[in-house]
N, C-alpha and C positions, 0 to 999 in steps of 0.2 A: 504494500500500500504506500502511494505517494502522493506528493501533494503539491502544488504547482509554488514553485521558487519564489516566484516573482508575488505572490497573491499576497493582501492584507489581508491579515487576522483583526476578526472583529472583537477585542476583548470586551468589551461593553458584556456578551453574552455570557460571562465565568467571570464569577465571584472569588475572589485567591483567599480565606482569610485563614490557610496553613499557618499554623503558628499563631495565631491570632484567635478575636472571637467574634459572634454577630448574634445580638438579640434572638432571641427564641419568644415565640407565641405561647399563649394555653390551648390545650387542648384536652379533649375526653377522651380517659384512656378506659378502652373498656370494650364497649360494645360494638365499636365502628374503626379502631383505629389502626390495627392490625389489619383489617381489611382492604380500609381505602389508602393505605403507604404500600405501596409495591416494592415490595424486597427480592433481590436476587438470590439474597443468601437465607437471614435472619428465619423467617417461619417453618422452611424448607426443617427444621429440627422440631417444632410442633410447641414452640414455649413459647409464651406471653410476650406483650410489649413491654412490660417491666424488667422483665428477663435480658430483652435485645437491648434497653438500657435506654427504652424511650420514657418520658417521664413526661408527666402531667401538667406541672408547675411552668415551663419554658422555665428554666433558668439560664440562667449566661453562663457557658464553660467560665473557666476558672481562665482568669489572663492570663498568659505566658507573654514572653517577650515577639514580638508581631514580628512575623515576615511576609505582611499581607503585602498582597497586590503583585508579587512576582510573575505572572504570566500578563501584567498590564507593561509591566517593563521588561520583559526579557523573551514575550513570545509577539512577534511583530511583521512578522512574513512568513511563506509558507515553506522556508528554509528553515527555517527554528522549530516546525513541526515535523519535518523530517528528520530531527536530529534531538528532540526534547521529546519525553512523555508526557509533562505538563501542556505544551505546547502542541500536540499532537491532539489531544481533549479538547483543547480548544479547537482545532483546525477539524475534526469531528462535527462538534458543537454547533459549527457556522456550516458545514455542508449538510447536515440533519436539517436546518432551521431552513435555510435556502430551498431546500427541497419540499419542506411541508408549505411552507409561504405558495410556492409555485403550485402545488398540489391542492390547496384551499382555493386557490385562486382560481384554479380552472374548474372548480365547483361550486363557484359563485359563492363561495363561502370566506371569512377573515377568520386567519392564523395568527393569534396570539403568541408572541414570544415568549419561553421558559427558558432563566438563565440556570447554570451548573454554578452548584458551589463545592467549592475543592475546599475541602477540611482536613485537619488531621486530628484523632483523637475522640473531639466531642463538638458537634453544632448543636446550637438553638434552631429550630425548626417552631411554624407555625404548626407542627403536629407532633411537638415535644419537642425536645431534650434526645440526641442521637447520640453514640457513639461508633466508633469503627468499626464494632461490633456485627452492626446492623447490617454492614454490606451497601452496597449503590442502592438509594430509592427516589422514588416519587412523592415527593408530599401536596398535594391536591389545594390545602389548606393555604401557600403562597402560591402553587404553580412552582417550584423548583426542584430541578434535579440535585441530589446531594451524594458527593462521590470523596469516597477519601481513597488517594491513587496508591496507596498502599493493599489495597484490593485485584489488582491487576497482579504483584507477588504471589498471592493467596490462589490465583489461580492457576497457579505450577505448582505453587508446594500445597498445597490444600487438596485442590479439585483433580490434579493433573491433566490440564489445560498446559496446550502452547504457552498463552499468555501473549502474544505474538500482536503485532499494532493491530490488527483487523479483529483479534478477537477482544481487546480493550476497545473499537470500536462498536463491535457489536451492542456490547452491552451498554455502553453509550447511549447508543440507538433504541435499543429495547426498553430505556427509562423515557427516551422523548417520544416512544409508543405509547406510554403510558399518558404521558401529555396529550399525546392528538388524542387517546381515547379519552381523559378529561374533555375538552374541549367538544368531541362530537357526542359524550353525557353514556358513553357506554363502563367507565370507570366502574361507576357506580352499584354495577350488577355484583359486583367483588363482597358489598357489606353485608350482602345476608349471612355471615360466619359461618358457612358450610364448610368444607375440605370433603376431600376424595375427588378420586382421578376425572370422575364426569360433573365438578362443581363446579360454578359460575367463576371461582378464582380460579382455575385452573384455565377457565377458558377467555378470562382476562389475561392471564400472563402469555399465552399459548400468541394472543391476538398481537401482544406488544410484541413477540416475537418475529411476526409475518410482518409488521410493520417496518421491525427493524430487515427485515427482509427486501421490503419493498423501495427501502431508499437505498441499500445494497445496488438492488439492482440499475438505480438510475443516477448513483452516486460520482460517475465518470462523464455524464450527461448534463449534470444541474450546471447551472452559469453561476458563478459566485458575482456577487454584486458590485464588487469594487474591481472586475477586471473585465468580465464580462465572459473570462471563459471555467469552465471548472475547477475547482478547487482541488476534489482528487483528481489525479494524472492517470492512474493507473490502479488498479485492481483483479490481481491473478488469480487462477483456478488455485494456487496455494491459499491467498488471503484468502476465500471464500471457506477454504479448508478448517481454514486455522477459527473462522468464526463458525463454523457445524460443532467443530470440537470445544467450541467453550460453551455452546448450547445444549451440547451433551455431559459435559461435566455437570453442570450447574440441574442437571434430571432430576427432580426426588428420588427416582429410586438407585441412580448413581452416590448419592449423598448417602440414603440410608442404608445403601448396601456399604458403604464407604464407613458408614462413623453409629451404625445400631446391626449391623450383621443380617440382616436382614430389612425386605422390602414389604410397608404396609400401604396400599393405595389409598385404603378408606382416609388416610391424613394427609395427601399430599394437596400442596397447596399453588404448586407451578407446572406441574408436569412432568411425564419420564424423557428420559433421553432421546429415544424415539418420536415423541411427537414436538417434541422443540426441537429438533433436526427438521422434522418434517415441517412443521409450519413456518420455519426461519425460509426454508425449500421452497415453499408453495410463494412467499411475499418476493422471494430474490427470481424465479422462473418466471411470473407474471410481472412485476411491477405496478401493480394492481391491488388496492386495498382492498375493494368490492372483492376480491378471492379469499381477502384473511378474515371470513363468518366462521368464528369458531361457535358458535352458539347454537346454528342449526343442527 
């Protein structure tokens, strides 16, 4: 995966407060909130929001000495995203957004902007209190993706993932899946707190999947707005590899065979290996949202 030299990086879109901190919201932890926070990792083990380290109260991490704002200074053409991981997030971030912008647009519909916030440790979220624990999510509550890049390790030594640029894209992707499904109000089917392999969160995460799929596929094609031509350069039968394989790591029953010795469907709450291949498959072959109806 590359990314055109010459392109600016939008940081406007990524929040840096690494080292730093950012006010947190209240929120209700309980009935709704596990459901409507899209987790990669966190539920995929079947314990609480309390658990994952979200908290009710928003309180403000604890200050440490700031090194906010590093990818507003250090990630600024699409050279820095060839050669940085933060800066790569970024350079993600603005081809995901560019791509759904376009894709709203040609459906007479407005695409709302969702910025990423790079954290390390603990953010304040309008739907708690997080820690790294939680893994990359959605919180619905500001509209922001929240990613501590220290998760992209976790998926070599953790998951046994590549880990490889395309598949830290992916998942990227599959959070601002989560986004357009906020936006077009299908999120929402996630809160009736059901689990097992054929429940409504299952076929939330399945869909952010196809989604993250579907800008895959048109990801060498979108015009980046400050040059006119695309942001990615290139994207090979490898990268695409290396994103099947982080979608297969991140299975339920990958995980549960990984870390409980055994697979239970009745609690899974993203899906098996197999059908997040498959669906990641069905959005990247079509280019076509209308194809990622996991609900039917």
């Amino acid at each position: 995966m590359r990314f055109d030299d010459d392109a600016d990086l939008d940081t406007s879109e990524v929040q840096d407060v690494r080292g730093g901190r950012i006010p947190g919201g209240r929120a209700t932890v309980g009935g709704g909130i596990a459901g409507v926070i899209a987790l990669v990792l966190g539920l995929l083990f079947g314990v609480g929001p309390d658990q994952l380290g979200l908290t009710s109260d928003g309180a403000d991490p604890a200050a440490t000495s700031s090194s906010a704002g590093q990818v507003q200074e250090s990630c600024l053409k699409g050279q820095d995203a060839n050669s940085r991981e933060d800066c790569r997030t970024v350079a993600v971030v603005n081809s995901v957004q560019d791509f759904w912008r376009l894709e709203f647009g040609r459906r007479d519909a407005d695409y709302t902007p969702a910025r990423t916030v790079l954290f390390s440790e603990r953010v304040g979220t309008a739907c708690g209190t997080a820690t790294s624990a939680v893994g990359p999510f959605y919180c619905p509550g500001d509209r922001k993706v929240y990613l501590d890049l220290g998760f992209f390790g976790d998926l070599r030594t953790r998951f046994g993932s590549s880990g490889r640029p395309f598949a830290q894209a992916y998942v990227v992707a599959h959070e601002y899946g989560h986004h357009v499904q906020d936006l077009t109000g299908t999120l929402g089917r996630s809160r009736d707190g059901r689990r097992g392999e054929n429940s409504n969160a299952v076929r939330v995460e399945l869909q952010a999947d196809c989604y993250a799929g579907v800008w895959a596929h048109h990801a060498t094609t979108t015009p980046d707005g400050s040059t006119g031509r695309p942001l990615v350069t290139e994207l090979t039968p490898a990268d695409v590899r290396d994103g099947l394989d982080a979608a297969a790591a991140v299975g339920d029953d990958r995980i549960q065979e990984r870390y409980q010795g055994r697979v239970t469907p009745e609690s899974w709450t993203h899906g098996s290996a197999a059908q997040r291949q498959q669906w990641f498959s069905t959005g990247f072959r079509t280019g076509d949202m209308a194809r990622c109806d996991t609900f039917s």
